[in-house]
N, CA, C and O atoms as CSV, one atom per row, in Angstrom:
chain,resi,resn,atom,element,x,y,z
A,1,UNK,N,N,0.647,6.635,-24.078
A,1,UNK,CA,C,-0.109,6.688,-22.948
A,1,UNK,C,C,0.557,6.940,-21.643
A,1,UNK,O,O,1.668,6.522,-21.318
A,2,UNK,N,N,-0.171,7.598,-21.002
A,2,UNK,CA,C,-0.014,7.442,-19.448
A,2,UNK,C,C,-0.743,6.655,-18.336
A,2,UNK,O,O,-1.753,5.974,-18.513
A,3,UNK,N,N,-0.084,6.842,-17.144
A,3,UNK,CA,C,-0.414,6.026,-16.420
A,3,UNK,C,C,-1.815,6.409,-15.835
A,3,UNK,O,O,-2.192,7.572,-15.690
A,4,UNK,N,N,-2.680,5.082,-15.453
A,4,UNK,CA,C,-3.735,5.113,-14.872
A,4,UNK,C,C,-3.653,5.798,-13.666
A,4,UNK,O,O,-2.565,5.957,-13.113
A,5,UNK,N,N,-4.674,6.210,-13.213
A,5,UNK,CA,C,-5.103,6.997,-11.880
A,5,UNK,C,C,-4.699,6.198,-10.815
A,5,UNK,O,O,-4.125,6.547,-9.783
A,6,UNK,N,N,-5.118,4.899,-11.231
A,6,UNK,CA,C,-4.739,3.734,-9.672
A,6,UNK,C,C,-3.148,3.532,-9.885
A,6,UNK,O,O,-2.338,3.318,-8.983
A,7,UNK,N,N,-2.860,3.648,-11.318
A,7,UNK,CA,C,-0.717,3.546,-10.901
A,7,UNK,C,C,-0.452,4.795,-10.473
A,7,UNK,O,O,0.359,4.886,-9.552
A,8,UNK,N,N,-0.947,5.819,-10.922
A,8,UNK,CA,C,-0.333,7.317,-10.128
A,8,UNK,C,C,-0.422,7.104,-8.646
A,8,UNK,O,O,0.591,7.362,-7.996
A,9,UNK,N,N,-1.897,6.505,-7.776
A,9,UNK,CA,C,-1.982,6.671,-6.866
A,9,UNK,C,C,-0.707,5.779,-5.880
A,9,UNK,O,O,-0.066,6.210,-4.922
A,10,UNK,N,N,-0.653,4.443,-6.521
A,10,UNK,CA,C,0.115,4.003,-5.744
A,10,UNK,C,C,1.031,4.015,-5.535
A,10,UNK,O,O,1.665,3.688,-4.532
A,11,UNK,N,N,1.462,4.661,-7.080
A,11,UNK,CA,C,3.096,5.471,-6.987
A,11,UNK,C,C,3.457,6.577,-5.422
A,11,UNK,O,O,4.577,6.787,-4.956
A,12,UNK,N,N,2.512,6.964,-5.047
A,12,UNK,CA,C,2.259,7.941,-4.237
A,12,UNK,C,C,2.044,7.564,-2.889
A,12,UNK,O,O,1.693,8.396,-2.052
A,13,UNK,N,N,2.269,6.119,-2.561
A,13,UNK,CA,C,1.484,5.629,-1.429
A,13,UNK,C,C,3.551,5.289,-0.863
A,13,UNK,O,O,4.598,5.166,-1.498
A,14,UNK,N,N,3.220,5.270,0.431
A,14,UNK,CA,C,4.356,5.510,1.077
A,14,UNK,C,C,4.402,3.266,1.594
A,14,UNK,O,O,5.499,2.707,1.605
A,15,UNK,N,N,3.401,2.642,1.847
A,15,UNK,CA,C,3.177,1.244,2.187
A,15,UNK,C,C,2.763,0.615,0.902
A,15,UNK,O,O,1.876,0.858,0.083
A,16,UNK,N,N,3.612,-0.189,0.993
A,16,UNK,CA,C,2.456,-1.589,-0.188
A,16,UNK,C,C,1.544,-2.265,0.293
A,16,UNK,O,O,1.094,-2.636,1.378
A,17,UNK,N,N,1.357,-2.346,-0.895
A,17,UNK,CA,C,-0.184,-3.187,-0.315
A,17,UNK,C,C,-0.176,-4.681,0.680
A,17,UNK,O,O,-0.971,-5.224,1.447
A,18,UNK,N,N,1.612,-5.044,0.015
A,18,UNK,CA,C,1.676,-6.504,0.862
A,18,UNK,C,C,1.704,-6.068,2.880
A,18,UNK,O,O,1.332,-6.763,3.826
A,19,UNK,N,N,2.336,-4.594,2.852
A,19,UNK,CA,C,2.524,-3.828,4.334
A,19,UNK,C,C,1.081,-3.662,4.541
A,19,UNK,O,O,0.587,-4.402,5.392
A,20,UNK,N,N,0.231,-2.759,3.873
A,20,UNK,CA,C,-0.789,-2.893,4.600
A,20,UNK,C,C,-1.750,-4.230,5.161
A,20,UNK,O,O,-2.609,-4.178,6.042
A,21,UNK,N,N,-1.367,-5.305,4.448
A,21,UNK,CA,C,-2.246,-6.399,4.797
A,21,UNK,C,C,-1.433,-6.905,5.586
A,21,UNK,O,O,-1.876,-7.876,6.200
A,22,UNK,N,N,-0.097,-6.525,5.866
A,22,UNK,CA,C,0.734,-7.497,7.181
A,22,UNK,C,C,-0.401,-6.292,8.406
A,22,UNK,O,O,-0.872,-6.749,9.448
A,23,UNK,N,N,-0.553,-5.318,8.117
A,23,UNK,CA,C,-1.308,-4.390,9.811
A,23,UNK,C,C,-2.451,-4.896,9.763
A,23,UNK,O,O,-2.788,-5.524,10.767
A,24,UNK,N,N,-3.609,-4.793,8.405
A,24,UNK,CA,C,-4.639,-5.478,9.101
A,24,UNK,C,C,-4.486,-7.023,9.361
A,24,UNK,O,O,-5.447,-7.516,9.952
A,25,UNK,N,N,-3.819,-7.582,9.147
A,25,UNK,CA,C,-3.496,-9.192,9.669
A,25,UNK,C,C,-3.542,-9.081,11.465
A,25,UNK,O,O,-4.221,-9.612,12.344
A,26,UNK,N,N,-2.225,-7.912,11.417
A,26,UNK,CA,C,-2.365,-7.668,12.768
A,26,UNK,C,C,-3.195,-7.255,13.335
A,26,UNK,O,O,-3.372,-7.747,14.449
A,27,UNK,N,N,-4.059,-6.233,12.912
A,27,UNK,CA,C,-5.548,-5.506,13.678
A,27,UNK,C,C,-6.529,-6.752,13.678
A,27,UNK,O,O,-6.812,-7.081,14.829
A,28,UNK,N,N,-7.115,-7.524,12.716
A,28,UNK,CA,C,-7.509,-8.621,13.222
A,28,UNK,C,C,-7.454,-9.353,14.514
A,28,UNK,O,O,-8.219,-9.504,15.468
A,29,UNK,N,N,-5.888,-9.876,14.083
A,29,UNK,CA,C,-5.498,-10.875,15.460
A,29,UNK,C,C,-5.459,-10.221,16.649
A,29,UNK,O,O,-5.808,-10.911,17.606
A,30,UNK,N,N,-5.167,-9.193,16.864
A,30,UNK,CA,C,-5.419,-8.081,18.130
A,30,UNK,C,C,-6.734,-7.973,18.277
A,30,UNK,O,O,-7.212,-7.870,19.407
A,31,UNK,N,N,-7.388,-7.979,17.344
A,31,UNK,CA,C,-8.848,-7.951,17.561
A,31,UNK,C,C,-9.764,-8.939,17.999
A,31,UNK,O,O,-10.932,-8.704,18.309
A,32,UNK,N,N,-9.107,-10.266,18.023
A,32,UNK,CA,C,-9.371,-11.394,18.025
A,32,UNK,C,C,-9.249,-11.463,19.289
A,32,UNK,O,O,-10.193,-11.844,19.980
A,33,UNK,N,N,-8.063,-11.106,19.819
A,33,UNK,CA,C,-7.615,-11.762,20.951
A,33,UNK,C,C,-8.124,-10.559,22.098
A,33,UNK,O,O,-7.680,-10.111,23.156
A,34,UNK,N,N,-8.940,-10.400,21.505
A,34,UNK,CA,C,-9.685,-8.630,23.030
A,34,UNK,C,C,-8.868,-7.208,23.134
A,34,UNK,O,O,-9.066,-6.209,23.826
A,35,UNK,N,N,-7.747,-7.575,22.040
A,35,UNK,CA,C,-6.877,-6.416,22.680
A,35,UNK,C,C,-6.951,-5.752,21.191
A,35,UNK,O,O,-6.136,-6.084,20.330
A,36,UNK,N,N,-8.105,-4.677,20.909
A,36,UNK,CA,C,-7.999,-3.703,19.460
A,36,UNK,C,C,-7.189,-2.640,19.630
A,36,UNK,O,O,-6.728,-2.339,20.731
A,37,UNK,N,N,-6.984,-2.065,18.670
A,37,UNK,CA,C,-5.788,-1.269,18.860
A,37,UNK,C,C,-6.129,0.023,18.400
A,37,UNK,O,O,-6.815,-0.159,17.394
A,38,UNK,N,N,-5.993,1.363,18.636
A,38,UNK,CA,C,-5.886,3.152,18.566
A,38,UNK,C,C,-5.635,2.739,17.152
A,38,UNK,O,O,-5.260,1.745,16.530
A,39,UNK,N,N,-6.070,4.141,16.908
A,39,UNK,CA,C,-5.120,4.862,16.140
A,39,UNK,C,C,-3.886,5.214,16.033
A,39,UNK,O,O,-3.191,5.098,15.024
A,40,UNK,N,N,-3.517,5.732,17.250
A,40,UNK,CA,C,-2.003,5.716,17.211
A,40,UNK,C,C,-1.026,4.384,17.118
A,40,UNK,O,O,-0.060,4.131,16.399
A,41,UNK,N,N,-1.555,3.805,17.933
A,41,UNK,CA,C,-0.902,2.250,17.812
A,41,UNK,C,C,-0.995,1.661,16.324
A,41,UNK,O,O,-0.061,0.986,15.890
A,42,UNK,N,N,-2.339,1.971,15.407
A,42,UNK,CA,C,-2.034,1.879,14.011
A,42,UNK,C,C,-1.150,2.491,13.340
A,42,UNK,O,O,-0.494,1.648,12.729
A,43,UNK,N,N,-0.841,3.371,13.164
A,43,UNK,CA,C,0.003,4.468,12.909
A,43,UNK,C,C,1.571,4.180,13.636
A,43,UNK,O,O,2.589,4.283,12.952
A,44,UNK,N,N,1.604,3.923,14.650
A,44,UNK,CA,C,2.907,3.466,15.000
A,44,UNK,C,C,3.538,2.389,14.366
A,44,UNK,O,O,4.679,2.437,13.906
A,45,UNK,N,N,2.495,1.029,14.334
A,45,UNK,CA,C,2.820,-0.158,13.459
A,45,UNK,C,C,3.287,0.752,12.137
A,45,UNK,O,O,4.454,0.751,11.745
A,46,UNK,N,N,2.298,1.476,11.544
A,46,UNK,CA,C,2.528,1.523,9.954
A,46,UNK,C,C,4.367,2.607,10.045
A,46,UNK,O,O,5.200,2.289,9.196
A,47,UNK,N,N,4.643,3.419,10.775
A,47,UNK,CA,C,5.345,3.724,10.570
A,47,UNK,C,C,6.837,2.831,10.936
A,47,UNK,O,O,8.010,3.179,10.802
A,48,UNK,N,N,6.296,1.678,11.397
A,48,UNK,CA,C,7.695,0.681,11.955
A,48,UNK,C,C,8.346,-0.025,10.692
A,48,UNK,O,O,9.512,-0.154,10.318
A,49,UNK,N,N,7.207,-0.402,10.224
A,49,UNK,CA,C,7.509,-0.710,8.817
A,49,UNK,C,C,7.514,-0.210,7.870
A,49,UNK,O,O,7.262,-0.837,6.841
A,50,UNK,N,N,7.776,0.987,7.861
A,50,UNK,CA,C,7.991,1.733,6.877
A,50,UNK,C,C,9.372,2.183,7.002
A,50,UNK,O,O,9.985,2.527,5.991
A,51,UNK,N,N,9.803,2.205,7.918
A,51,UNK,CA,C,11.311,2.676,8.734
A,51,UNK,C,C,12.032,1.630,8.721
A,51,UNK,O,O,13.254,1.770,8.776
A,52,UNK,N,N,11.386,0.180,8.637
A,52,UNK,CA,C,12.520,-0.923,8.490
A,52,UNK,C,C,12.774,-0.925,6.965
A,52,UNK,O,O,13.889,-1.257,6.563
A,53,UNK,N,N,11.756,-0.557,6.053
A,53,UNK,CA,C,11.860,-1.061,4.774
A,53,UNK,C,C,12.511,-0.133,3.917
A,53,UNK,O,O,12.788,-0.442,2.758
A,54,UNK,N,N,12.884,1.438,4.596
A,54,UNK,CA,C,13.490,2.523,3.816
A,54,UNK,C,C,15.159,2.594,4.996
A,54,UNK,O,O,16.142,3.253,4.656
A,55,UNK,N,N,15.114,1.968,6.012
A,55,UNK,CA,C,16.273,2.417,6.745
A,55,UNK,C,C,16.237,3.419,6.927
A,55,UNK,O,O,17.074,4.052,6.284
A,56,UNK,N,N,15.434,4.152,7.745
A,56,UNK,CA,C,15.292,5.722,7.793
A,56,UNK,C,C,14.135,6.208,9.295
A,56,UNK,O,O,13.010,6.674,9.472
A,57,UNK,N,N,14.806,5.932,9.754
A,57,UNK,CA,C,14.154,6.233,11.660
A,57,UNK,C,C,13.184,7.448,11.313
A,57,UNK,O,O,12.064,7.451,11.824
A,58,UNK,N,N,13.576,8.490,10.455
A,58,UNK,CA,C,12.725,9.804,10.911
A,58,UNK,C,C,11.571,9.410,10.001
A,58,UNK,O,O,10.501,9.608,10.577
A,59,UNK,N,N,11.434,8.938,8.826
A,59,UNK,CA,C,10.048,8.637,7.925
A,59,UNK,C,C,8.844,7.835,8.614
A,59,UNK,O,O,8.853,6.691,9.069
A,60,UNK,N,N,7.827,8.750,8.560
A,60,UNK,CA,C,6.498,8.308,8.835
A,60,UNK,C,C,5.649,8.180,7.544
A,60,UNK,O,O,5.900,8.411,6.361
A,61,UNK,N,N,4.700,7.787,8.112
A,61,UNK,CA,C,3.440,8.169,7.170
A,61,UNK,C,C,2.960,9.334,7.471
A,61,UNK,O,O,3.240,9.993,8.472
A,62,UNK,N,N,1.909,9.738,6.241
A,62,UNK,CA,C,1.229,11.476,6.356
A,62,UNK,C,C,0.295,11.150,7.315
A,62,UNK,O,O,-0.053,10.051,7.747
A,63,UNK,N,N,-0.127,12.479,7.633
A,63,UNK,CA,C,-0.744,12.505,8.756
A,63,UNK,C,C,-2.029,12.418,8.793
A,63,UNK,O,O,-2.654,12.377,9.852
A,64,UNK,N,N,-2.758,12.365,7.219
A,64,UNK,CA,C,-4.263,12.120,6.816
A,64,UNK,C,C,-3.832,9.819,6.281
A,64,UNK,O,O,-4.409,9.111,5.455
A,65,UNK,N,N,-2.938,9.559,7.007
A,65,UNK,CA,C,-2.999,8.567,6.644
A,65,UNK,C,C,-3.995,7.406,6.713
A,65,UNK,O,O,-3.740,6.340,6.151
C-alpha cells in the first residue's frame, strides 16, 4: 500500500499542525484583545516560524497559503 491522501497532503504542507495552532492561538488572543490581524501579518507570523524551525531566513510559505 500507499499512502493516504491526508499523509500525501501533509507530507506537502510546509507548517505542522502543532505551528498552525500556535497562529490561531495567536489570532484568537489578538482577537480577543481588539487588535485582529491582516493577512499579511498572518503570513508574516506563519513565515517566522517556519524560518526558526528550518534555519533558513529566505523560506516562506506559498503564496495560495
Amino acid at each position: 500500500g500507499g499512502r493516504t491522501m491526508m499523509e500525501f497532503a501533509a507530507a506537502k504542507q510546509k507548517l505542522t499542525p502543532a505551528e498552525e495552532a500556535r497562529i490561531v492561538d495567536y489570532l484568537l488572543e489578538s482577537a480577543d484583545r481588539g487588535l485582529p490581524k491582516g493577512r499579511e501579518d498572518i503570513i508574516e507570523c506563519a513565515n517566522e516560524i517556519l524560518q526558526q524551525r528550518r534555519q533558513n531566513k529566505k523560506e516562506k510559505v506559498g503564496k495560495d497559503w
